[in-house]
KEDRENLO-33198 format. One record per residue: x, y, z of N, C-alpha, C in turn. Coordinates in pm, whole numbers, plus 50000, padded with zeros to 5 digits. Last residue first. Layout:
KEDRENLO-33198
XYZXYZXYZ ...
end
This chain:
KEDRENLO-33198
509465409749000510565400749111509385395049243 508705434048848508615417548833509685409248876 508965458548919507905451449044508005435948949 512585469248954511195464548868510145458448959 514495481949112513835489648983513055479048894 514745467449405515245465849255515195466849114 515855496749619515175490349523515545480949411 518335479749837518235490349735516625487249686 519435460050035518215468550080518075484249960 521395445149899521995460149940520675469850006 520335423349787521025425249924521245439649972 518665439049563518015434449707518675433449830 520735445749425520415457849487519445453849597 521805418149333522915427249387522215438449472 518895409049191519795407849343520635410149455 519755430448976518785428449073519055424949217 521725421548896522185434748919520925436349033 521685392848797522745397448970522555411348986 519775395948633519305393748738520235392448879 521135407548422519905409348493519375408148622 522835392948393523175401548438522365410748475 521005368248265521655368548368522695381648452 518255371248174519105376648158520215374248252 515625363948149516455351348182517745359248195 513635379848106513395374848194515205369148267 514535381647785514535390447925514625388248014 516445355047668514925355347727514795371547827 518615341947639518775353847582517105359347633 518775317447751520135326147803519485342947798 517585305647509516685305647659517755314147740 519295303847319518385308947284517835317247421 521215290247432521785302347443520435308547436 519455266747422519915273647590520655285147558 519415259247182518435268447226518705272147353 522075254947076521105263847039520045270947120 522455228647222523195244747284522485253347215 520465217547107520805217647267521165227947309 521765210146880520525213946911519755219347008 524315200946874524205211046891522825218746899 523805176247017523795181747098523675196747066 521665165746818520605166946946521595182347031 522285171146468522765169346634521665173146732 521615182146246520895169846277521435165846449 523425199846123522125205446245521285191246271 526795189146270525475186046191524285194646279 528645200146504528105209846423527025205646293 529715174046579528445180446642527355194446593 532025172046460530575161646418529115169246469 534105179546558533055187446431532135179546436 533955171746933534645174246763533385179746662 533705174247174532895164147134533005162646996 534075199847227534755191047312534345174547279 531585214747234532935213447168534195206247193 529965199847365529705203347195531025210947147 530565203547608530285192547568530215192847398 530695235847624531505227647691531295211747600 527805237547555528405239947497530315234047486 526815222947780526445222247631527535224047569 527325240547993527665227848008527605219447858 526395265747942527845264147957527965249847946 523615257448004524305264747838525685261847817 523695253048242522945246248147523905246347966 524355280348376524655265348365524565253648265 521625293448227523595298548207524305284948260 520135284448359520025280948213521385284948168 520535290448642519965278148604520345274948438 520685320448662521825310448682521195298848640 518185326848618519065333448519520255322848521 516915320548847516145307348667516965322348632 518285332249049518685315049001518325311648895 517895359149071518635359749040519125342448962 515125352449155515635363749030516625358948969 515575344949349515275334849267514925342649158 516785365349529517385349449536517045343549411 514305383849550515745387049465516635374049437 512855364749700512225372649551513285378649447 513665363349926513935352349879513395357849717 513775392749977515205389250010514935373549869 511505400349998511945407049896513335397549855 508825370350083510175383650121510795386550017 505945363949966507325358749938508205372349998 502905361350185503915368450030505175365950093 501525327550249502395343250283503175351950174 500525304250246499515320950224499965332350236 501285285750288501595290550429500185304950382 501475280450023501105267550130500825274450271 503065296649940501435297349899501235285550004 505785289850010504915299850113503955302850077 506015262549929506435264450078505645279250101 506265274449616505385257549722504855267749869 508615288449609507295293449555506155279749608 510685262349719510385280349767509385280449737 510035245749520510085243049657509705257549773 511225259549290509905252549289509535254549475 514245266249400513185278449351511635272749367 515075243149422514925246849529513745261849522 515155232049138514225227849236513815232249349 516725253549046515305252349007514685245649078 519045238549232518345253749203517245253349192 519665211349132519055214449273518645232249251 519935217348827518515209548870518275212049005 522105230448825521125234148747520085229148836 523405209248942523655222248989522645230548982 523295188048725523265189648833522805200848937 525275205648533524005201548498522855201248623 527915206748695526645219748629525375217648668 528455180548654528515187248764527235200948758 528185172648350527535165548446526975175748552 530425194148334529605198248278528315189548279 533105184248417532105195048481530895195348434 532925153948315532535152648483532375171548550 533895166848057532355158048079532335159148228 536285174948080535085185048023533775178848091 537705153948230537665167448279536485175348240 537385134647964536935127048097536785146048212 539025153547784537395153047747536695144347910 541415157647869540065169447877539105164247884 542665129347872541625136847986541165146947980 540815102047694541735114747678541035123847792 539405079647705540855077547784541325093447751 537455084247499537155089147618538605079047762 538475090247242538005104347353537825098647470 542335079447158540545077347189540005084047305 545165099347108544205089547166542785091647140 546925110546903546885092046932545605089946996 545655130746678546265127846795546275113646798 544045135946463545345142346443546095140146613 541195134046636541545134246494542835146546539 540055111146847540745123946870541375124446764 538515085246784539555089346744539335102746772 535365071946991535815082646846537425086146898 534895062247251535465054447134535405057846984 532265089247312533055074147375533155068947267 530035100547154531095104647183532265095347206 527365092147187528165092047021529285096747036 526465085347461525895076747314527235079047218 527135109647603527605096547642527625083647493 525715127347421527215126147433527845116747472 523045122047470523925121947332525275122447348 523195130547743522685116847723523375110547607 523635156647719524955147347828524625135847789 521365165047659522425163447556523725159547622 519335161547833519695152647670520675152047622 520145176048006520835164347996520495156247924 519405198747920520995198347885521365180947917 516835198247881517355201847739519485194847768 516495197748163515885185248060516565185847915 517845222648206517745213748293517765199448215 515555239348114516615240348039517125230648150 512315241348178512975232548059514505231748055 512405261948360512355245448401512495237948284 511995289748291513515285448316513945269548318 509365294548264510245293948139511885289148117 508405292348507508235282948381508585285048243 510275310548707510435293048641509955288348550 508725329648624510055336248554510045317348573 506115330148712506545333348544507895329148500 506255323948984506145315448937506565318348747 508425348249073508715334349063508105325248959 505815367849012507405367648973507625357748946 503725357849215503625354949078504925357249014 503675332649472504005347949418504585344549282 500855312049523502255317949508502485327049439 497885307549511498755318349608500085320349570 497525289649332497095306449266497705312149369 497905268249502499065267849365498735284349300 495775264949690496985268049709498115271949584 492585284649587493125268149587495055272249580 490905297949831491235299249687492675287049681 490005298950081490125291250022490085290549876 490925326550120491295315250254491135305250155 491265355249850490525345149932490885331050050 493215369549828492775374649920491705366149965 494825357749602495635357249762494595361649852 492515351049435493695340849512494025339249616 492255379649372491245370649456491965358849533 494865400249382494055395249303493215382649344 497095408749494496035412749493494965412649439 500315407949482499235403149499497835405349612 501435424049331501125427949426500485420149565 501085409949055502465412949148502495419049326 498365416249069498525402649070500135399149125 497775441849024497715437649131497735421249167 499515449348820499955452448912499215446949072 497775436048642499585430348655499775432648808 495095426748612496045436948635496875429648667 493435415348336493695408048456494615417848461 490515412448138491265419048164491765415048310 487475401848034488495394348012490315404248038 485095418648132485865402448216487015400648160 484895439247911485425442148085486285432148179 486155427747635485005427947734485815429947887 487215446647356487595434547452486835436547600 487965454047010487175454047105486595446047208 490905467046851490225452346893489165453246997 492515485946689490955487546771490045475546777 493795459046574494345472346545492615471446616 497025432846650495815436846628495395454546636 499385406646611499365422246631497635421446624 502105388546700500395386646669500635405846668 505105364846591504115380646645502705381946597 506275336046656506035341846587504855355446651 507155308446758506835321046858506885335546776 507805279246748506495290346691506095301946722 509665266546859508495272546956507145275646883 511635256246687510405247446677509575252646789 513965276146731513135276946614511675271246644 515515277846941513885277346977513405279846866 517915302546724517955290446830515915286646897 517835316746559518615307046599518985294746637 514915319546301515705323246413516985311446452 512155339046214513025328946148514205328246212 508675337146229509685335846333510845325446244 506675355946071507885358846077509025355746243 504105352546005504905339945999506265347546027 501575370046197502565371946149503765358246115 498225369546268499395362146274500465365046201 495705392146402496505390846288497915382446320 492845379546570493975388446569494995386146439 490525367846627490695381846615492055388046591 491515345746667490135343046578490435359046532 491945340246941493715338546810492505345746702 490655361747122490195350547092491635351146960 492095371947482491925375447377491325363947245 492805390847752491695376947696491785378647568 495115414347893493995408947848493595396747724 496975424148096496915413648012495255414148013 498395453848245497615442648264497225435948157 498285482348413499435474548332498615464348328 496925515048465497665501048478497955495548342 496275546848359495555536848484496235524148529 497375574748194497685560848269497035552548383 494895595848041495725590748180495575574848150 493425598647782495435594247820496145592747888 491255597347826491325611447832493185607347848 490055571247890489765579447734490645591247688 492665559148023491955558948008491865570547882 494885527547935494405543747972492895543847943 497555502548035495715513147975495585523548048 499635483247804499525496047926498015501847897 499495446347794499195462647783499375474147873 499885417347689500125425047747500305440247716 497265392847614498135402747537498575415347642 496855358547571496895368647661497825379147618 494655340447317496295347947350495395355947492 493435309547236493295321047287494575330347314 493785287447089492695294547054492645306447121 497165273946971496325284447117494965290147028 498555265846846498085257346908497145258046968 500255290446737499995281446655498625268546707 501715303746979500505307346933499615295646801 504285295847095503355284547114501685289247037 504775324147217505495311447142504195301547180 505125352147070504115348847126504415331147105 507285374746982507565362047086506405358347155 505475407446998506615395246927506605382947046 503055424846921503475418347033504045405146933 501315453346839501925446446824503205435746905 497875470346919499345466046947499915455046865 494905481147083496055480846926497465475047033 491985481147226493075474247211493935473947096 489245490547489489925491447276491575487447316 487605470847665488975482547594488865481647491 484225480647937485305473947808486655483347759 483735498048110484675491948140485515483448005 482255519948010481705509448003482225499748058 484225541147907483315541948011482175531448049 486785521547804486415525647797485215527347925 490725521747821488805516347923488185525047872 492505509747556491855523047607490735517347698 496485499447575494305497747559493645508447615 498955486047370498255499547432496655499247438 501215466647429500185471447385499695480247443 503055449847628503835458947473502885469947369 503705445147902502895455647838503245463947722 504365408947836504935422147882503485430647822 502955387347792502595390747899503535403747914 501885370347491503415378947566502425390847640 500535337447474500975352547566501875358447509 498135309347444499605312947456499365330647486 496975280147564496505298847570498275303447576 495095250547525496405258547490496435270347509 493115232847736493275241247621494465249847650 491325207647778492075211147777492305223547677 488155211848014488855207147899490395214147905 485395232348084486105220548138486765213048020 482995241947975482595231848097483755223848162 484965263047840483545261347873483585254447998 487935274247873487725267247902486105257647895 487285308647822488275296847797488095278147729 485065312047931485255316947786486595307847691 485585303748185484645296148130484455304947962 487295321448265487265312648293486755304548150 485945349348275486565345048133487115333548147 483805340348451483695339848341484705341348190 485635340648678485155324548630484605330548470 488555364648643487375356248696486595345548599 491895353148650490585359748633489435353548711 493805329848783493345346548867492485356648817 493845309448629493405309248766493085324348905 495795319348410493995320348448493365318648525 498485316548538497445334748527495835330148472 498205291348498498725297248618497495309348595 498215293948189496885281048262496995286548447 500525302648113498995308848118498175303048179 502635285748258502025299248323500815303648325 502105261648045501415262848209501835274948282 502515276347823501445271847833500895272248010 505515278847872505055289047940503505288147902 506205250147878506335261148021505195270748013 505275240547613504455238147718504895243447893 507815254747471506135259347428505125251847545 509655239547604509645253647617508265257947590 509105213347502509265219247674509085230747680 509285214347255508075211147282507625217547459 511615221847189510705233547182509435231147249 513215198747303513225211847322512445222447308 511775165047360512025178447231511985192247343 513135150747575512505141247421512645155347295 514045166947726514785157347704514215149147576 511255182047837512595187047734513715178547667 510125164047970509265162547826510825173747774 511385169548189511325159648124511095159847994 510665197248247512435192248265512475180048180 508715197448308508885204648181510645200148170 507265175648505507095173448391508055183548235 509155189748721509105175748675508815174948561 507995213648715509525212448709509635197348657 504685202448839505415215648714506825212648636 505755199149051505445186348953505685196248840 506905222949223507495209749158507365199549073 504345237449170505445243249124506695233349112 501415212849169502435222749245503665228849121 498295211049000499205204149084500565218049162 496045214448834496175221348957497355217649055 494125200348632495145193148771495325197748889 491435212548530492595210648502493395200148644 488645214448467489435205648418490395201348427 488445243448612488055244748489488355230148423 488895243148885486905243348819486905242448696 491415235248833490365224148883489285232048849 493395251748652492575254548751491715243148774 496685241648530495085244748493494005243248627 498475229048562498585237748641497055245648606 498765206648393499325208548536499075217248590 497575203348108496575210448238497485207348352 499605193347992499075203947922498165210648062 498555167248102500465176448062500565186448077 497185150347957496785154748128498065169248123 497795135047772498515128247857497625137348010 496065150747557495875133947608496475131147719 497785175247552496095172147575495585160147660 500355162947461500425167447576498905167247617 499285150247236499925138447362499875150347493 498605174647099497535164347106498425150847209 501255185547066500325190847151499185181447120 502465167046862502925163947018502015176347104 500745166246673500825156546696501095155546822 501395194246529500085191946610500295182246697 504425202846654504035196746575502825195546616 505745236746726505515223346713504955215446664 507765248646481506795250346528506555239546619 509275250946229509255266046298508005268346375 509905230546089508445234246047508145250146087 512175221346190511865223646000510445229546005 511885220746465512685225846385512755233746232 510445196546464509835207746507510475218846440 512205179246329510565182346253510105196046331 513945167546519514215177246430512795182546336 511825155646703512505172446743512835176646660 510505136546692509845144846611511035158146619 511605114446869511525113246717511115127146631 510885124547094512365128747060512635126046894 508325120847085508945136947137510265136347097 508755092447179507655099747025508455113547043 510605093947385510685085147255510055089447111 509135104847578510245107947549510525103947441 506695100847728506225104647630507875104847516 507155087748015506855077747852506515083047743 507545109048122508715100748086508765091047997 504725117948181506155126948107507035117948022 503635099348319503735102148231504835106448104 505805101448564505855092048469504785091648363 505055128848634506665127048557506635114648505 502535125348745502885131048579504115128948540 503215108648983502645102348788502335110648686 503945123549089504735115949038504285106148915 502135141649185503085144049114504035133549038 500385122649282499745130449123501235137749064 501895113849503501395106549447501025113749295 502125143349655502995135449604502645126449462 499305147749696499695156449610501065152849556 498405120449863497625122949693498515132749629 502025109149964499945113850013500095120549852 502365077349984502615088049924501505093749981 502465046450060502155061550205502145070750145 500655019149886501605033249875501195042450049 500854988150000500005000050000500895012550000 
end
């Protein structure tokens, strides 16, 4: 008889989900690639598997599980395909931030309950007008909407005003893909297979419900935190939770590619030397850091999950101190990650430079994920640097 208790227990059978999805997911990665997208095929396993709703609100269908199973499943499913991880992180943010409208755009979503894709760019790149009715008018253009291909719905980040050009807030609004203009122009480095191609729209007209403030969701202040029994996973502080689910793939991405290396590396000729790679000691030196890293990588992010857990569990806003800490880690997390790749991909001879390589496939997109605002890593010591120092840290997204 298992002792797990139920929220253990659900976590662990999404990672074994997850884990049997690896094989189909890894067959398709270079396809994601060539297409500049994912594939229908592997968002219909994520649907099927449950995957897709980790973090989807229970009134609406969804799981609702924690900020660790979260980590579990996106760490994993990265190891079969890279984009696929990345385009289902920040899926389960949005499925996160819907849990803080209200039920009716809930249920605009979602109807009675189901799975569904809602992709974003959650910065305030748009401009909306309230009108005296509460509804907005809405123009803007918004890049890096990843995963839009899949999504019947976008969340579009805005600054609003009102009629008269005062500034009122910052805040994402509901939006149907049905209304908005798709742009094919994602042609890129690295996270080619995201699909994260730009939506734009011009005096889009958008209902009172479907608008969620930034500022008071950073603040938190948005029903979640202020209701006792609003369901534990909407209490955690929202910073954290945005900035991990875009950071928890890279983890899964790098030890695919420690996986490929072990596979195609060992017993290749060191070309123009005597020895075989793996009696030669850079390469036994390169590989046991870049294991090490990897590693390194994974207790972080986990400890970040664990954090953002530990004080929606308690109902308490997150201290500035642990808010700068984990600013500063899903920047260190993927810079690990990257270094360790790369380290391994060169150190692993020309071969790796086929774009048919997992590993250089690997390092592609962790520089890609390196390069994320969010992810900045000098970003985020300058931040941190000014939390210890009891400075402001000139942004409320911490």
């Amino acid at each position: 008889m298992s002792t797990q208790s139920p929220v253990r227990a659900a976590a662990a059978d999404a990672r074994r989900i997850a884990e049997g999805l690896i094989p189909e997911l890894r067959s398709r990665a270079p396809l994601a690639d060539e297409m500049r997208q994912v594939p229908a095929e592997n968002i219909e396993l994520l649907k099927k598997s449950g995957l897709l709703q980790t973090l989807q609100p229970a009134v609406c269908g969804g799981r609702e599980l924690s900020m660790r199973a979260h980590v579990d499943v996106i760490s994993t499913i990265a190891r079969g395909c890279n984009a696929t991880a990345w385009v289902l992180g920040v899926y389960h943010a949005h499925s996160w931030l819907l849990g803080h409208f209200n039920r009716q755009a809930q249920r605009d979503v979602y109807g009675d309950g189901g799975a569904q894709a809602v992709a974003a760019v959650i910065a305030p790149r748009g401009k909306a007008i309230r009108k005296q009715d509460g509804s907005y008018l809405l123009n803007g253009f918004w890049p890096f909407a990843s995963g839009n291909a899949a999504a019947d719905w976008l969340l579009l980040g805005s600054e609003i005003f009102d009629e008269q050009g005062n500034k009122l807030d910052e805040g994402d609004l509901l939006v149907p893909k049905s209304e908005l203009q798709l742009l094919d122009d994602w042609f890129v480095a690295g996270l080619q297979g995201t699909g994260s191609g730009s939506v734009k729209c011009t005096n889009l007209a958008v209902p009172a419900h479907r608008f969620l403030s930034l500022t008071a969701l950073l603040e938190n202040q948005t029903t979640p935190y202020t209701d006792p029994d609003a369901p534990t996973v909407f209490k955690s502080q929202a910073g954290p939770v945005l900035g991990l689910c875009i950071a928890s793939g890279a983890t899964g991405v790098a030890a695919g590619a420690l996986e490929e290396f072990l596979k195609v590396v060992p017993g290749k000729k060191v070309t123009y030397t005597a020895h075989i790679s793996h009696e030669w000691q850079p390469l036994q030196r390169a590989l046991g850091e870049a294991a090490s890293k990897i590693h390194a990588a994974e207790l972080v992010l986990y400890r970040v999950a664990d954090d953002i857990d530990k004080y929606a569990q308690r109902g308490e806003k997150m201290p500035m101190s642990v808010r700068g800490r984990i600013r500063m880690d899903i920047a260190l997390a993927p810079r690990l990650c990257r270094d360790a790749v790369f380290d391994l991909l060169t150190i692993g001879g020309a071969a790796g430079l086929s774009l048919r390589s997992p590993i250089q496939r690997a390092a592609r997109n962790l520089q890609a994920t390196c390069m994320h605002g969010f992810l900045l890593y000098d970003s985020g010591a300058e931040i941190y640097g000014k939390v210890l120092l009891g400075l402001d840290p000139g942004t409320a997204v911490i």
